[in-house]
C-alpha positions in Angstrom: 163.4 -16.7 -76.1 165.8 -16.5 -73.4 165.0 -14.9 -70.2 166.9 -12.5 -67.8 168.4 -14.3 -65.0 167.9 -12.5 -62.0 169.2 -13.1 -58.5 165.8 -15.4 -57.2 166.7 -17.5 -54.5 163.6 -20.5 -53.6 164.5 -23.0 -50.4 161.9 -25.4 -49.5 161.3 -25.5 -45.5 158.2 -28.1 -45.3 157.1 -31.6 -46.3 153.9 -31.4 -47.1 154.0 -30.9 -50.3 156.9 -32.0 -53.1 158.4 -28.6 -54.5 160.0 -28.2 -57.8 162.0 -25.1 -56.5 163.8 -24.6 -60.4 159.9 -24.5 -61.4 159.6 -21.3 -58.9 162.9 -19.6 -59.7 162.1 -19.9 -63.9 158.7 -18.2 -62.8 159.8 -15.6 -60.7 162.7 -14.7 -63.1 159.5 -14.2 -66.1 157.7 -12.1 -63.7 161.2 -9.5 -62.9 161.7 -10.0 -66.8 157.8 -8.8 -67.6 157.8 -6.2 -64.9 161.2 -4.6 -66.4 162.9 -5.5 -62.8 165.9 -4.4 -64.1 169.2 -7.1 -64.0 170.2 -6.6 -60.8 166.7 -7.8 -58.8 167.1 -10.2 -55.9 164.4 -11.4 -54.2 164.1 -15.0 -52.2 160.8 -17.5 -52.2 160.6 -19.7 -49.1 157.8 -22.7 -49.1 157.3 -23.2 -45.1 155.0 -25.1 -43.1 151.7 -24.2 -41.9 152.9 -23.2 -37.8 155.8 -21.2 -39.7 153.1 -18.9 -41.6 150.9 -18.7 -38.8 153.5 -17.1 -36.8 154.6 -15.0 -39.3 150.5 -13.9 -40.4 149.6 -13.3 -36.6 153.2 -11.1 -35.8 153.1 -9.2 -39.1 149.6 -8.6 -40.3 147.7 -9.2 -36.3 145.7 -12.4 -38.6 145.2 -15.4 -36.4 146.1 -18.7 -38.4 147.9 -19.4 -41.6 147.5 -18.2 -45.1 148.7 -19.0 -48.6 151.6 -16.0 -49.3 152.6 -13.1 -47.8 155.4 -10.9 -49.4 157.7 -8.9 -47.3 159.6 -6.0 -49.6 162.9 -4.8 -48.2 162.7 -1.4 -46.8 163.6 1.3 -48.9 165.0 3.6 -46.2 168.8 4.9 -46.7 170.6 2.8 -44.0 172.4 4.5 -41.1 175.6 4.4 -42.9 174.3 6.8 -44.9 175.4 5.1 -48.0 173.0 3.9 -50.7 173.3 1.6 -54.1 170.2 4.2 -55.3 172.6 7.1 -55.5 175.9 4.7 -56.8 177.7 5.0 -53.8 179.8 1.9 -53.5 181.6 2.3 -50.2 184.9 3.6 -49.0 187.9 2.3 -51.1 185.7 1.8 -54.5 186.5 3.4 -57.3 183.3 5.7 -59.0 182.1 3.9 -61.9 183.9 0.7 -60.6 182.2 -2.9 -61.5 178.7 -3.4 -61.8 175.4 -1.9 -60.2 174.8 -3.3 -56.7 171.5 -5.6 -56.1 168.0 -4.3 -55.9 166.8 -6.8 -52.9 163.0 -6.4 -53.6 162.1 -8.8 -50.3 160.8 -12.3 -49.6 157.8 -14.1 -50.7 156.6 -16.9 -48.2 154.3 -19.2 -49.4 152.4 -22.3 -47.4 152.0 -25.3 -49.4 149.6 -27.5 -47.7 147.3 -23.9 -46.9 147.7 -23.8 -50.9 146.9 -27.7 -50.9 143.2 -27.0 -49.5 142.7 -23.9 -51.4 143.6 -25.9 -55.0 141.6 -28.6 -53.7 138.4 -26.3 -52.9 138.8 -24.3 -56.1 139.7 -27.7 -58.1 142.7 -26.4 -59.4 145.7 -28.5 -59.2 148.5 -27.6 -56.6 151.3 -26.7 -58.9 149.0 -23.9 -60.4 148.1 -22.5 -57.2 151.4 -22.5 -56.0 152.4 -20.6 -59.1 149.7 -18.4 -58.4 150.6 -17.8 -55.5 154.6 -17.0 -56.5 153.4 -15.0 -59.1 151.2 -12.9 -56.6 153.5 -12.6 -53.9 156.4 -10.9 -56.4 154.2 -9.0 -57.6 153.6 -7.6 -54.2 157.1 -7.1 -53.6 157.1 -5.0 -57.0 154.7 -2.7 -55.6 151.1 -4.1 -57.4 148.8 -4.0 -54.7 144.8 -5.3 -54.4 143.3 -2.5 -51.4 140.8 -1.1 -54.4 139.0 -2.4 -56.7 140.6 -1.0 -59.4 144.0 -1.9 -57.8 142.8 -5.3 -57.8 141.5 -5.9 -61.3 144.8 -5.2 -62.7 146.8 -7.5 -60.7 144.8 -10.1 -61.5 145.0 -9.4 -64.7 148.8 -9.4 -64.6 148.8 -12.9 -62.5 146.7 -14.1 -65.6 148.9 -12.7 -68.3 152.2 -14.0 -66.4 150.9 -17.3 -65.4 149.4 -18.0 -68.9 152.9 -17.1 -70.7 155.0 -18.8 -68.3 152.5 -22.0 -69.2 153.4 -21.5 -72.7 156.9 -21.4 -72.1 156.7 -24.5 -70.1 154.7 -26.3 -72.4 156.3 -29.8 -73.5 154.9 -28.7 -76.9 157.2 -25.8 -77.4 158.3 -24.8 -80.8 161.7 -24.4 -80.3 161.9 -28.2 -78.9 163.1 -27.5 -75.4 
């Protein structure tokens, strides 16, 4: 089964903990796949260090320390150009109809490894599934799942579990197709 390849940028900005960034990338891209993203999605994953978060959770959210992920969607306001990809407008000199649909940027998903380190280690998980959790959570922000209510909740979780337990499949040494 081949996947849509979306636009998903990952850069590593820490050392405490080895990233596979290809790993992240093949996981976001399910999640846009799953969540009908359509072809054009961008979004970028950023691994950063623990001061890096902290500064980010205490100027955006007013939440002292670090935490795991935080997603920051792009805002969906029509810029003071007045010109929008929603409503196909492509910009002076471009031909309607001309090439192909300009990007959906949902946003940026930060994620702290060595706050994800502890966590794994407290739930007795091992890293690279928290940290997929956490991927997997923080895109699913930026595709506007939420977890304010209850009920909100329960169903991103249960999408986090679906996602995370086909991408394991799909990753799984034992595959049938012997890739």
């Amino acid at each position: 089964m081949s996947l849509d390849t979306h636009l998903v940028e990952a850069f590593d900005e820490q050392t405490d903990v080895p990233i596979d960034l290809d790993r992240y990338v093949r996981l976001a891209n399910l999640v846009l796949e799953r969540e009908r993203a359509g072809r054009e999605a961008e979004l970028t994953i950023v691994f950063v260090d623990e001061t890096t978060m902290a500064d980010y959770h205490e100027r955006f959210l007013d939440e002292p320390g670090p935490t795991d992920v935080m997603a920051f969607p792009m805002d969906d306001e029509v810029p003071s150009s007045g010109r929008s990809p929603d409503n196909a407008d492509r910009g002076p000199g471009s031909p309607s109809g001309a090439g192909s649909e300009p990007p959906s940027i949902l946003g940026d998903v930060l994620v702290c490894p060595a706050f994800a380190a502890r966590e794994a280690a407290t739930r007795g998980v091992e890293i690279g599934d928290e940290l997929a959790l956490l991927v997997v959570h923080g895109v699913l922000h930026l595709l506007n799942y939420d977890h304010a209510e209850p009920s909100e909740e329960a169903e991103m979780q249960e999408r986090q579990r679906v996602l995370l337990a086909e991408f394991a499949l799909l990753e799984s040494p034992e595959r049938e197709d012997g890739r």
